[in-house]
Structure formats: C-alpha cells, structure tokens
C-alpha positions as a Markdown table, in Angstrom:
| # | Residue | x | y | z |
|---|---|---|---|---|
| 1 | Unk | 0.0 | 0.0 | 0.0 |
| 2 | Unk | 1.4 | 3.4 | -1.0 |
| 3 | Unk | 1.9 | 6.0 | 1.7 |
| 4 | Unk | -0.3 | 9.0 | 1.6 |
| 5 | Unk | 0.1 | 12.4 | 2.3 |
| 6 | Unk | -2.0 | 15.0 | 3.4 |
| 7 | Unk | -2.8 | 18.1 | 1.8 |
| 8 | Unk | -2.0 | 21.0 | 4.6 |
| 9 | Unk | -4.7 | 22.9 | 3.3 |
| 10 | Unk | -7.9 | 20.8 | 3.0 |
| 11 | Unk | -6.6 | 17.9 | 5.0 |
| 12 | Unk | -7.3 | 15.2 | 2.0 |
| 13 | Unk | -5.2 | 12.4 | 1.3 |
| 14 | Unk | -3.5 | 12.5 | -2.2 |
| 15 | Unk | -0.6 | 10.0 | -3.2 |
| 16 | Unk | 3.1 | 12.0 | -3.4 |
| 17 | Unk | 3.3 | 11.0 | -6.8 |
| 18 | Unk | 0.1 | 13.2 | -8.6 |
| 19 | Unk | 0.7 | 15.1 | -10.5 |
| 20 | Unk | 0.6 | 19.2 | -10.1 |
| 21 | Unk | 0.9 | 18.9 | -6.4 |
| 22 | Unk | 3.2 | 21.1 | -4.3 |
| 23 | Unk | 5.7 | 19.9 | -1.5 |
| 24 | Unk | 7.6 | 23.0 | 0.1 |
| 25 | Unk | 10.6 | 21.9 | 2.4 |
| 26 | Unk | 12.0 | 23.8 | 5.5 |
| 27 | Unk | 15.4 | 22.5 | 6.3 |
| 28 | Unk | 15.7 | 23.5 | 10.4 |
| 29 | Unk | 18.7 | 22.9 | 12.6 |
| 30 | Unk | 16.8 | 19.4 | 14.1 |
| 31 | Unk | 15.3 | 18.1 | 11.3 |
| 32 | Unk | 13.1 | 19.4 | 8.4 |
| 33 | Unk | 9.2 | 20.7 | 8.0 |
| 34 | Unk | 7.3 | 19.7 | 5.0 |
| 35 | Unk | 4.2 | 21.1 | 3.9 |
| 36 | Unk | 2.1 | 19.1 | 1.0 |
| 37 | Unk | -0.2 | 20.9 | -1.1 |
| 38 | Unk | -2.8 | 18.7 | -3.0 |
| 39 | Unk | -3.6 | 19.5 | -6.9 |
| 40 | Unk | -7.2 | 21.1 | -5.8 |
| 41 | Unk | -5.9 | 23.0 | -3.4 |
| 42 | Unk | -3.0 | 24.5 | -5.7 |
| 43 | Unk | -4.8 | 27.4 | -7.8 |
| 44 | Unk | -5.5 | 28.9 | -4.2 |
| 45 | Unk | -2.3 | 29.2 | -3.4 |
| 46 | Unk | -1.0 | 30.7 | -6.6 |
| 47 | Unk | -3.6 | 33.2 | -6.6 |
| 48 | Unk | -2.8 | 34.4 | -3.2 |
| 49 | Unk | 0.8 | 34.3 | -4.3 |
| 50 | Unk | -0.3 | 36.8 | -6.9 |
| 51 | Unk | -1.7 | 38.9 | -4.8 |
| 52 | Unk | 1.6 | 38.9 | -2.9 |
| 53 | Unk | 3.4 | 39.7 | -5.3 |
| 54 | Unk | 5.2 | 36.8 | -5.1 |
| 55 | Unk | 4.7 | 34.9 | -8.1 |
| 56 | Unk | 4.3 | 36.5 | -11.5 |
C-alpha cells in the first residue's frame, strides 16, 4: 500500500506521486518541515501568491 500524504490545506489524502501537487521543504537545525499541497488546493495558493506579489 502506497503511503499518503495529506494536503495542509484541506486535509485530503492525495498519493506524493500526482501530479501538479506542491511539497515545500524547510530545512531547520533538528530536522526538516514539509508542507504538502494537493492539486485542488493548488490554484488557491497561486492566486494568493499573486496577490503577494510573489509569483508572477
């Protein structure tokens, strides 16, 4: 059985391997954070990105 991950946003499970998903990695001095963003949940973020002014 293949592990699942969880999207951080909507909380649904979504294999690591679909495709247009996001994983974002924060390296810390013990260890490392990983958020996982599922492919639904994705044109939310990149809109709010926009209106950040972080993504073009």
């Amino acid at each position: 059985m293949p592990k699942l991950k969880t999207c951080n946003i909507c909380k649904r499970k979504f294999r690591p391997s679909e495709v247009g998903r996001i994983q974002i990695v924060k390296k810390l001095e013990k260890g490392k954070v990983e958020i996982w963003i599922c492919p639904a949940c994705v044109p939310k973020i990149k809109e709010r990105l926009k209106d950040l002014n972080i993504l073009y």
